[in-house]
C-alpha positions, -999 to +999 in steps of 0.1 A: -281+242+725-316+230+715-316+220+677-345+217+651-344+194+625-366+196+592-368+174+566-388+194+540-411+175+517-440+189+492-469+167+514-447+160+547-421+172+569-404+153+591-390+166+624-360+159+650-349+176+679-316+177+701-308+193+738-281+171+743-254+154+715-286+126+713-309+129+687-349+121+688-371+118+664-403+143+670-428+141+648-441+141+607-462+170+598-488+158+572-500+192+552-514+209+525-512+240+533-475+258+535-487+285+560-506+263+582-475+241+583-447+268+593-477+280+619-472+242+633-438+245+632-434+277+651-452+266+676-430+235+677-403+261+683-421+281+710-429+250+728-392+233+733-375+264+736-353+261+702-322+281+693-318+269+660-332+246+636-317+236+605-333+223+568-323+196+549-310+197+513-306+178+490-302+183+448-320+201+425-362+214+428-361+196+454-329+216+472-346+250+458-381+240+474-360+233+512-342+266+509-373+291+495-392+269+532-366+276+553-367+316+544-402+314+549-394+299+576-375+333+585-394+357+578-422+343+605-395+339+632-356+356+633-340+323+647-306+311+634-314+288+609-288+265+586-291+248+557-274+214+557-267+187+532-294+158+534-280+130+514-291+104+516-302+102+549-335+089+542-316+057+526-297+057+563-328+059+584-342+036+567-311+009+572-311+020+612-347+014+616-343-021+599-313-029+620-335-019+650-363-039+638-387-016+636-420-027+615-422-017+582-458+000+590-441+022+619-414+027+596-432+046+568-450+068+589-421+078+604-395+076+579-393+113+576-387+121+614-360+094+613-346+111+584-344+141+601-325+124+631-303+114+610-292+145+597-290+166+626-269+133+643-240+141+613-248+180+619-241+176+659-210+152+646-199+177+624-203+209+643-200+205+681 
């Protein structure tokens, strides 16, 4: 099954993708513009071929902002779509990509997309 992860954030989203049990990252979105952005990420969709994609939550606005995206997110495209507990993954990504010795510059500008990798790595843990 081909998986889309997003890791919603108000400026950037990052994204990670899976066809297999291993988990890349695939890009950060930069945006201002919450339509232009679920444009981008359709097309994301169209392009690989995805089945379902799932959206990161985590506590509080923050959790509320992710799930109000995600049926956005919904009412563009009817794909199956999950909402899955983020914690602290950005605080695990970040530890990976040290351990991996990744630069911090690299690091930042990916952070999001390796958040997302981890997540949908302890969704495809989890459920398959």
């Amino acid at each position: 099954m081909k998986i889309l992860a997003i890791d919603y954030g108000q400026r950037k989203i990052g994204i990670a993708y899976a066809e297999t049990i291993i988990v890349e990252p695939y890009c950060v979105l930069k945006y201002q513009s919450e339509n232009e952005v679920i444009e981008k990420i359709l097309e994301i969709i169209k392009s690989l071929d995805i089945e379902k994609v799932i959206v990161g939550v985590s506590e509080g606005k923050s959790a509320e902002n992710s799930r109000n995206f995600g049926k956005k997110l919904l009412v563009k495209k009817d794909i199956d779509l999950e909402f899955v507990d983020e914690t602290l993954s950005t605080k695990k990504a970040q530890e990976y990509s040290i351990e991996a010795g990744i630069k911090r510059s690299k690091r930042k500008l990916f952070e999001d997309a390796y958040a997302a990798t981890v997540m949908l790595q302890w969704y495809i843990e989890k459920n398959v």
